[in-house]
C-alpha positions in Angstrom: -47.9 -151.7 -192.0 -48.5 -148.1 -190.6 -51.7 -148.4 -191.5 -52.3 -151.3 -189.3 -50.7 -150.0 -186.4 -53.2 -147.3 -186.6 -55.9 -149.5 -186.7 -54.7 -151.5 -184.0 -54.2 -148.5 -181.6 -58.1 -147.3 -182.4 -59.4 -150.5 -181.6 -57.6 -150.0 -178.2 -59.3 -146.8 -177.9 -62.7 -148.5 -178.8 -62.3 -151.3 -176.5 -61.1 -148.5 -173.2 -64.6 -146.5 -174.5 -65.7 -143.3 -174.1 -63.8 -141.9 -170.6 -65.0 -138.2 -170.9 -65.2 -134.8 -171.5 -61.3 -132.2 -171.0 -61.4 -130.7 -168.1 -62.5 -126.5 -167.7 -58.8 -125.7 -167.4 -58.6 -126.1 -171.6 -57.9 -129.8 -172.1 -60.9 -130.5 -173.9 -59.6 -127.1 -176.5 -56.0 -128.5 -177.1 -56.8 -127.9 -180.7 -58.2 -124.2 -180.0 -61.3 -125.0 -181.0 -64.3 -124.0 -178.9 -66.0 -126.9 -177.5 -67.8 -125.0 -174.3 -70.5 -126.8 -172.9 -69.4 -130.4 -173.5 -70.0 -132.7 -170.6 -70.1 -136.3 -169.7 -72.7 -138.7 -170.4 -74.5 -140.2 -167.4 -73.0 -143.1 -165.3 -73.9 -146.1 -167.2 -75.1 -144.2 -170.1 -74.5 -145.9 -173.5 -72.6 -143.7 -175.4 -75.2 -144.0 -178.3 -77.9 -142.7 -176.6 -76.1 -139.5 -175.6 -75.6 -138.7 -179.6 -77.9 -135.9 -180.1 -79.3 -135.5 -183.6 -81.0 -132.3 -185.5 -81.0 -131.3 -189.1 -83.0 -129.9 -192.3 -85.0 -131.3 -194.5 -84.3 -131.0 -198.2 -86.8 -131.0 -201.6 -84.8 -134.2 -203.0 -83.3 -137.4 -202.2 -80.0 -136.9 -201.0 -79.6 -135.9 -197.1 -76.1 -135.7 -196.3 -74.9 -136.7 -192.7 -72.6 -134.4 -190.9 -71.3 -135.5 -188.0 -70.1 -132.4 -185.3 -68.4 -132.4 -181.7 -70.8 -131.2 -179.2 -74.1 -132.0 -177.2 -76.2 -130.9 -179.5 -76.1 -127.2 -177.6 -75.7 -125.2 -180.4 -77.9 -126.9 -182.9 -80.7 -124.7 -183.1 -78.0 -122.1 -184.6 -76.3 -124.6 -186.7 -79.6 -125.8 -188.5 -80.7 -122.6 -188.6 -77.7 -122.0 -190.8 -77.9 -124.6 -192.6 -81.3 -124.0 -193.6 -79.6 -121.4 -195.9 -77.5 -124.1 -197.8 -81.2 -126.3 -197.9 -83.1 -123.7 -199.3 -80.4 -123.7 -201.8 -79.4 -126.9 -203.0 -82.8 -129.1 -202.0 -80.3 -131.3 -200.2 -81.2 -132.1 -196.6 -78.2 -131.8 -193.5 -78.9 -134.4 -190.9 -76.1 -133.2 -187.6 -75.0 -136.1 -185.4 -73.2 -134.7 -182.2 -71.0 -136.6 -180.9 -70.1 -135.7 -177.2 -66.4 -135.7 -175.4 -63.0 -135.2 -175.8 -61.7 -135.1 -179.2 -59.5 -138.4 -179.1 -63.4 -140.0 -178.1 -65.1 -138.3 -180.9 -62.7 -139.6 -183.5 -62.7 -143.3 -182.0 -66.8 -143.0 -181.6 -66.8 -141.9 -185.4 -64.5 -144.6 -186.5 -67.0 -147.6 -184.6 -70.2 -145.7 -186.3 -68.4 -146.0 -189.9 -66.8 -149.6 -189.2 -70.3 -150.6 -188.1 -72.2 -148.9 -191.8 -73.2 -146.1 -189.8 -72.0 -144.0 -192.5 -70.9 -140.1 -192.1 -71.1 -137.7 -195.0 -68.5 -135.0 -194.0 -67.4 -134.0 -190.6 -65.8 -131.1 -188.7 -62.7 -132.4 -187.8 -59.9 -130.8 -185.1 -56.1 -130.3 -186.6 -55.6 -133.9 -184.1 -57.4 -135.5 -186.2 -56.3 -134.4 -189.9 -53.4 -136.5 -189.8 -55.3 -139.4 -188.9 -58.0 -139.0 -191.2 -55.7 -138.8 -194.0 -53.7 -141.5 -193.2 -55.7 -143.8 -192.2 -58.4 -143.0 -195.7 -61.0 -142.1 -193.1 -61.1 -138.9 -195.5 -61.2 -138.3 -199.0 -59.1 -135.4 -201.3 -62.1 -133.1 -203.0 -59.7 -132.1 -205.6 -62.1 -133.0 -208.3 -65.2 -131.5 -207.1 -62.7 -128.7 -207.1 -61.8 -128.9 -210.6 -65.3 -129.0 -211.8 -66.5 -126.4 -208.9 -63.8 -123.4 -209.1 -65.5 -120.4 -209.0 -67.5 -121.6 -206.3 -64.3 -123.0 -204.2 -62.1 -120.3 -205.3 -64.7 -117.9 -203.4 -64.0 -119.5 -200.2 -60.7 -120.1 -200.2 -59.6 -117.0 -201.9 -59.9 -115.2 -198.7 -57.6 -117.7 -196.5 -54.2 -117.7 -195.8 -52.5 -120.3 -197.8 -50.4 -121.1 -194.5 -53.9 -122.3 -193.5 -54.9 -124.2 -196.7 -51.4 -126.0 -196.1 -52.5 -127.8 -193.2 -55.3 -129.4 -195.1 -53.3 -130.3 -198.0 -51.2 -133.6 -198.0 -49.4 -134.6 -201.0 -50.7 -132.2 -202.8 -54.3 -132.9 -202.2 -56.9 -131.0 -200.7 -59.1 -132.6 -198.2 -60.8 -129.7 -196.3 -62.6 -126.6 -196.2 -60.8 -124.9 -193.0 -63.5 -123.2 -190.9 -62.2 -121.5 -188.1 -58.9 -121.3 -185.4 -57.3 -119.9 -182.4 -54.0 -118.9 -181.7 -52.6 -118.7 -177.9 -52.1 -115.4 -176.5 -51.8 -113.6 -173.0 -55.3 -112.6 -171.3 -55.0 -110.0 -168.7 -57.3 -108.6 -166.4 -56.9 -105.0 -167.2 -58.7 -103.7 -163.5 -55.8 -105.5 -161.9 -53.4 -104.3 -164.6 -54.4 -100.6 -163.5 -54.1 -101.6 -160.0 -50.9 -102.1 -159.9 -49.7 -99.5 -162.4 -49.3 -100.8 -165.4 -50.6 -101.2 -168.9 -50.9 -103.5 -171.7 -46.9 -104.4 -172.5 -45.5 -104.2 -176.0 -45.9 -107.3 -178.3 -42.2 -108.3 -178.2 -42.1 -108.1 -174.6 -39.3 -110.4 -172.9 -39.1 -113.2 -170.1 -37.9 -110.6 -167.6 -40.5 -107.8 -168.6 -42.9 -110.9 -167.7 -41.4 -111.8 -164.7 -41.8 -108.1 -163.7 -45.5 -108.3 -164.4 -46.1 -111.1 -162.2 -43.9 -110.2 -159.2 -46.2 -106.8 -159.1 -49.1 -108.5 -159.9 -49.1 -110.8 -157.3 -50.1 -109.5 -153.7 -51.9 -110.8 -151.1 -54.5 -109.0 -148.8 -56.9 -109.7 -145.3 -54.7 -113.7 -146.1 -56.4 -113.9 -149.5 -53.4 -114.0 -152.7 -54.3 -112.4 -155.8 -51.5 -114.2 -158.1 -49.9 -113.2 -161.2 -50.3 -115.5 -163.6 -52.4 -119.0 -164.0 -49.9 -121.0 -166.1 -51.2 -123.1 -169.0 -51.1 -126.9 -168.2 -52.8 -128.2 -171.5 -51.4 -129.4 -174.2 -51.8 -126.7 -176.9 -51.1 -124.1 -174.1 -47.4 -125.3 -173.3 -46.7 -125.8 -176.6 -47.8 -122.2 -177.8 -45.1 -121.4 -174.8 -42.4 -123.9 -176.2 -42.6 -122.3 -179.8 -41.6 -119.1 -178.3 -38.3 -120.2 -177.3 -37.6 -122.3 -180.3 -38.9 -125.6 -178.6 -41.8 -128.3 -179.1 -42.7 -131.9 -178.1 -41.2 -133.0 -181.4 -39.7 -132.2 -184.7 -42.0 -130.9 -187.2 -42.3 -134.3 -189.7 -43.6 -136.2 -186.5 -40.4 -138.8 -186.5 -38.4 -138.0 -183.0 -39.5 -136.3 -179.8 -37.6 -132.9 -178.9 -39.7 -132.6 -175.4 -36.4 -132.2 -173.8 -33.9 -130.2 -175.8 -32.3 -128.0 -173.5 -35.1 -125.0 -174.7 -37.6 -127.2 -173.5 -36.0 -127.7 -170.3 -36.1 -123.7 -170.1 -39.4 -123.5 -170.4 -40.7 -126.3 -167.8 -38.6 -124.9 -165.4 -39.8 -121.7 -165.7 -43.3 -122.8 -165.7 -42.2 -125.0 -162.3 -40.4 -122.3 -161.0 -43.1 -119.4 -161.2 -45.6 -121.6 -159.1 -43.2 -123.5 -156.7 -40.0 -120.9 -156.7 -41.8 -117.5 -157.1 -45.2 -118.4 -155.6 -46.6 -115.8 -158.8 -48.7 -119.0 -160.2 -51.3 -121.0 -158.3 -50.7 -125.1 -158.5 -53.3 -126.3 -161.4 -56.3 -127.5 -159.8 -58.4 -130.4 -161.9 -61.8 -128.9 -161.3 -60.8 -125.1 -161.0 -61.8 -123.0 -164.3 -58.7 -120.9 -164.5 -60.5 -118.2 -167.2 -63.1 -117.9 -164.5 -60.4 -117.3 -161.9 -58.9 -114.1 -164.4 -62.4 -113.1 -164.6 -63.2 -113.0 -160.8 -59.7 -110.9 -160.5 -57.9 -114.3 -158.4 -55.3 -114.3 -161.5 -54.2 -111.2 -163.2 -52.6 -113.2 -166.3 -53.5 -116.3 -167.9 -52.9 -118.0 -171.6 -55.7 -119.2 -174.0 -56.8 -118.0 -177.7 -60.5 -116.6 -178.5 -62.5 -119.1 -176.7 -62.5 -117.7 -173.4 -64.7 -114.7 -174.9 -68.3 -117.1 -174.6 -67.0 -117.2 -170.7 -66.7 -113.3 -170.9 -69.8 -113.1 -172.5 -71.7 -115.2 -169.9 -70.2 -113.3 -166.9 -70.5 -109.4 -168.7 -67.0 -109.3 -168.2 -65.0 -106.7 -170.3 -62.1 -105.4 -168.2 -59.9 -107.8 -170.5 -57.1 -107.5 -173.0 -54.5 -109.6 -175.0 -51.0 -109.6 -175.9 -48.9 -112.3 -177.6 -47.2 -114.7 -175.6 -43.8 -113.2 -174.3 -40.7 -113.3 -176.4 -38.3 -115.9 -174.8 -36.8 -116.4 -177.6 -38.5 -115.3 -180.7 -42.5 -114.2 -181.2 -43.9 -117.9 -183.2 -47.5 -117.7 -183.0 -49.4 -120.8 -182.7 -52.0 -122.5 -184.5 -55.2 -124.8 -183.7 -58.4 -125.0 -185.8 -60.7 -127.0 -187.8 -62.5 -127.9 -190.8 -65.1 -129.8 -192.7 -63.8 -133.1 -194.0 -65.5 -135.3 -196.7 -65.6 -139.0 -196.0 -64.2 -142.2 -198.0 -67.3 -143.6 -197.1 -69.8 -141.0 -198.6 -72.2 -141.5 -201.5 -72.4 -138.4 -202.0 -69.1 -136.8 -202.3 -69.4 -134.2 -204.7 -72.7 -132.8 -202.4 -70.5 -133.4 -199.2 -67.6 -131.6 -200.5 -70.2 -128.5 -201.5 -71.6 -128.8 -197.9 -67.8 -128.4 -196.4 -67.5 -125.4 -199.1 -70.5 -124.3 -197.4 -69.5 -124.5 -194.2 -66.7 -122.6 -194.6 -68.0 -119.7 -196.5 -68.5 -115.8 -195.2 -72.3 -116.1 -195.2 -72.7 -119.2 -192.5 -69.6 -118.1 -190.6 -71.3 -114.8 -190.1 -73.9 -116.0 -188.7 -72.6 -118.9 -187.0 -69.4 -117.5 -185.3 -69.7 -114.1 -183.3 -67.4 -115.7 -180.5 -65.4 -118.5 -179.2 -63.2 -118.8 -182.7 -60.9 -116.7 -185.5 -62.5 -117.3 -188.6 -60.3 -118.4 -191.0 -61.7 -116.2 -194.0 -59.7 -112.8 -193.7 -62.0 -110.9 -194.1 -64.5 -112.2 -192.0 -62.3 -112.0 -189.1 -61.5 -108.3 -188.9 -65.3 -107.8 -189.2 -66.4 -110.0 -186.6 -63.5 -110.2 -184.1 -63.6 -106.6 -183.4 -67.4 -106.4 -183.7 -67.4 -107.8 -180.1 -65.9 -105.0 -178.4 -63.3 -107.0 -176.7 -60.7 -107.7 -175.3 -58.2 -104.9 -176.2 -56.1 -105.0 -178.9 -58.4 -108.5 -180.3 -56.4 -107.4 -183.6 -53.6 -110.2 -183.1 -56.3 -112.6 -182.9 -56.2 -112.7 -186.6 -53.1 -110.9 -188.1 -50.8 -113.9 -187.0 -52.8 -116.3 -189.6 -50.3 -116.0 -192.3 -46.9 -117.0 -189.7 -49.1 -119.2 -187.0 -47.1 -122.4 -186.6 -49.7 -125.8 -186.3 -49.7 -127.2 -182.7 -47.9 -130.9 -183.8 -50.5 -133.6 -184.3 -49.3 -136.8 -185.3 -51.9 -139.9 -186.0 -50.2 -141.3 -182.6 -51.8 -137.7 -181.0 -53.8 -139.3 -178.5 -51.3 -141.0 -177.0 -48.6 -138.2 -176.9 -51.5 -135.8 -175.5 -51.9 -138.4 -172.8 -48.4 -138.8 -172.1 -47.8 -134.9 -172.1 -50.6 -134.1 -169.8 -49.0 -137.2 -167.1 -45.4 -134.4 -167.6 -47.0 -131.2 -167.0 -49.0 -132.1 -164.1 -45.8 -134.1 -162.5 -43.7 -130.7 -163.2 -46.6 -128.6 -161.9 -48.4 -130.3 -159.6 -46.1 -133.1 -157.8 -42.6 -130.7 -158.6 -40.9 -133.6 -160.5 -37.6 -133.0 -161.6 -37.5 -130.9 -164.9 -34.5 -133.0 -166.8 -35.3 -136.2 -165.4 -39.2 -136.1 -166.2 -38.5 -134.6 -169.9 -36.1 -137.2 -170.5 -38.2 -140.7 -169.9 -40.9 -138.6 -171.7 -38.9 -137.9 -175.0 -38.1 -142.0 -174.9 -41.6 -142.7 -174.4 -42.6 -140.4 -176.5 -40.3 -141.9 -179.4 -41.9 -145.2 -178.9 -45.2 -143.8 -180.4 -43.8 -142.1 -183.2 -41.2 -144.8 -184.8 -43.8 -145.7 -186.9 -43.5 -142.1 -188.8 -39.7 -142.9 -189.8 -41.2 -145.8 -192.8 
C-alpha cells in the first residue's frame, strides 16, 4: 500500500515536470551536497535534451551507466577519474547528468528507468535514500560484499560507522557513502577584526550570538553592514533546530514536531533578528547570501563546506567557521551522498565495485579538493586543511562520528516544499510564529501517515 502511495506521488511529480534549479541562497544544497553551477534548461527546452552525457571507454563488453546530478560541468574531472577505475577493470563508465533540483533529478531518473532507460548506479542525496530503498529503485550489495571484503573493507574501514548507518536499512547495505557537509557558522573575519572581536569558543551561547550581531551590525554614508544572513533553507534551519533539541519531525519519520515549543524558539528568533533587531537582512530570492559574507554586506552566515568553490572563485580568504551556537546543546548536523546500485542493473556486481570505486581515497583525492567533507577519515584531515581555509576548517570533519542526518522521509519533496512556504512566511511576510508552525505540523502529518503502517 506504501508502496503505491509512493508511486502515485512520483507520477504527480512526473506529470508537474521539471520546474528548476534551488535558488543561490542554498535551496538547491538542502542535502549539503555541492551542486554549484546547476541551472535551468532553456524555455521550452525538453528536459531530455538538456542531459549531458561523457564517459570512458572500456577493453570489454560491459559499460556501466552512472547517472550524476549536474550539467555536465565537472565531467572532464569526473572521467578523468574514472579513467583510473577503466584502465583497471576494462569496464567502460558512461555519466548521464541530470540537471535541477534534487526532487527533479530523482523523478527525471525514475521516468528514464520506467521508460527501459536503464541506470547502472547513481549518486544519490540523503533525500533520496529513503526513497530509493523503499520504493526498490535500489538494491542491498551485501553479496558483492561477501565475496569482495578486502576490497570493501578498504573503503569503508576508514568511515565512521554513524555514516555507514545511514545507508544501511534493515541490516542491508545499499551504498558506498562518498562525501558530506555539516552546517556551521561562516564569518567574515575582516569584519570580525573590525569590530573587535575574534573567532568565539565552540560552545558559545544564544546571547554570546546575539552580542556578535548587535556589534556587528552598523551602518555607514546610509549603507548597513548587518550581522548575520539567517539561513532560510531547509537543511539550514534544521541544522539550527537540532541545536535546541528541535526538528520538523520525529526521527522514525511518523509525526511532525515543527512546532514543539523549541521549535517555536527558534523561528522566533530567526523572525525576530531580521524584523525585531534589524541584525539580519529579509531573504531575497535572487540574492546569493555567501557572496553577500564575501563582499563584507553580512558579517555572519550558516552553510557547511560548499561555500569554499565561491571562496575560491572570488580569492577570498578572510573567512573562518565555528559551530552553530549552543541554544540548547551543540548537535551537529549531517547531509551527504553516495553511490547507489540499481534494481534494474545487469550488472550489479560491476556496479557495486564502481560505487566501491567511487568512494575510495584514490578518486576522492583527486575528485574532491573543495565544496565537500569526504567521508573517508582520513582523507578529510588531508584535504580539508590542504586548502588553507577558512580557520579552524578542523570541525568540518571531527563532528562525523555524532552528526545527526537532516530528516528525509520518501514524502521529502513534499515537506521541503511545505517547509520552504513556513520559513519564507516567518521571514519574509512576518507570519505569526505559533500560528504558521501549527497548520504546518497538520499539514505536515498529512504526508507522513503513511510511515505509521
Amino acid at each position: 500500500m506504501k508502496r503505491r502511495m509512493i508511486a502515485a506521488v512520483l507520477a504527480g511529480l512526473m506529470i508537474s515536470g521539471l520546474a528548476g534549479c534551488g535558488d543561490a541562497n542554498g535551496n538547491s544544497k538542502d542535502n549539503g551536497t555541492d551542486t554549484s553551477g546547476e541551472k535551468e534548461a532553456p524555455e521550452g527546452q525538453e528536459a531530455e535534451e538538456s542531459i549531458v552525457k561523457s564517459g570512458t571507454k572500456g577493453g570489454g563488453d560491459v559499460t556501466l551507466r552512472l547517472a550524476w546530478l549536474g550539467t555536465g560541468q565537472d565531467k572532464e574531472t569526473l572521467d578523468k577519474c574514472l579513467q583510473k577505475y577503466t584502465d583497471k577493470t576494462g569496464i567502460g563508465v558512461e555519466t548521464v547528468y541530470i540537471p535541477g533540483s534534487w526532487t527533479e533529478y530523482f523523478t527525471k531518473m525514475q521516468t528514464m528507468i520506467a521508460g527501459g532507460d536503464y541506470i547502472d548506479c547513481a549518486y544519490v542525496a540523503i533525500e533520496g535514500f529513503e526513497m530509493f530503498v523503499d520504493t526498490g529503485m535500489a538494491a542491498p550489495i551485501d553479496d558483492w560484499i561477501e565475496n569482495h571484503k578486502e576490497e570493501y573493507q578498504s573503503t569503508v574501514n576508514d568511515i565512521d560507522q554513524n555514516i555507514m548507518d545511514k545507508v544501511t536499512f534493515d541490516g542491508k547495505v545499499y551504498a558506498i557513502p562518498e562525501e558530506w557537509n555539516n552546517v556551521v557558522t561562516h564569518f567574515n573575519t575582516k569584519l570580525l577584526a573590525d569590530a573587535g572581536l575574534s573567532v568565539p569558543a565552540e560552545n558559545w551561547t544564544k546571547e554570546e550570538f546575539l552580542d556578535y550581531c548587535e556589534k556587528l551590525t552598523k551602518e555607514k554614508d546610509g549603507v548597513k553592514q548587518y550581522g548575520v544572513y539567517v539561513p532560510d533553507y531547509y537543511f539550514g534551519v534544521e541544522a539550527w533546530l537540532y541545536n535546541n533539541g528541535a526538528a520538523y519531525m520525529n526521527d522514525d519519520f511518523t509525526e511532525s514536531t515543527i512546532n514543539s515549543p523549541e521549535s517555536v524558539e527558534v523561528f522566533q528568533l530567526m523572525q525576530d533578528l531580521i524584523h525585531e533587531y534589524g541584525y539580519a537582512p529579509i531573504p531575497e530570492k535572487n540574492v546569493d547570501a555567501i557572496q553577500q559574507l564575501i563582499d563584507g554586506n553580512v558579517a555572519m552566515g550558516f552553510w557547511g563546506r560548499w561555500p569554499t568553490n565561491n571562496y575560491n572563485a572570488n580569492d577570498f580568504k578572510d573567512v573562518a567557521v565555528q559551530y552553530i551556537p549552543s541554544f540548547s546543546q551543540n548537535q551537529p548536523i549531517w547531509g551527504g551522498g553516495g553511490i547507489f546500485t540499481m534494481k534494474e542493473s545487469k550488472h550489479s556486481d560491476e556496479a557495486a565495485s564502481l560505487a566501491n570505486y567511487i568512494g575510495s581515497a584514490e578518486f576522492i583525492k583527486e575528485f574532491m579538493a573543495a565544496g565537500a567533507i569526504p567521508v573517508l577519515n582520513s582523507v578529510a584531515k588531508e584535504l580539508v586543511p590542504e586548502l588553507g581555509y577558512p580557520e579552524n576548517n578542523q570541525i568540518f570533519y571531527e563532528s562525523a562520528a555524532t552528526a545527526k542526518a537532516v530528516h528525509s522521509p520518501v514524502q521529502y519533496p513534499e515537506c521541503e516544499a511545505l517547509v520552504s512556504r513556513v520559513i519564507s512566511d516567518i521571514l519574509v511576510n512576518k507570519a505569526d510564529v505559533q500560528t504558521t508552525l501549527d497548520a504546518a505540523a497538520d499539514e505536515m502529518n498529512s504526508y507522513l501517515m503513511d510511515n505509521l503502517e
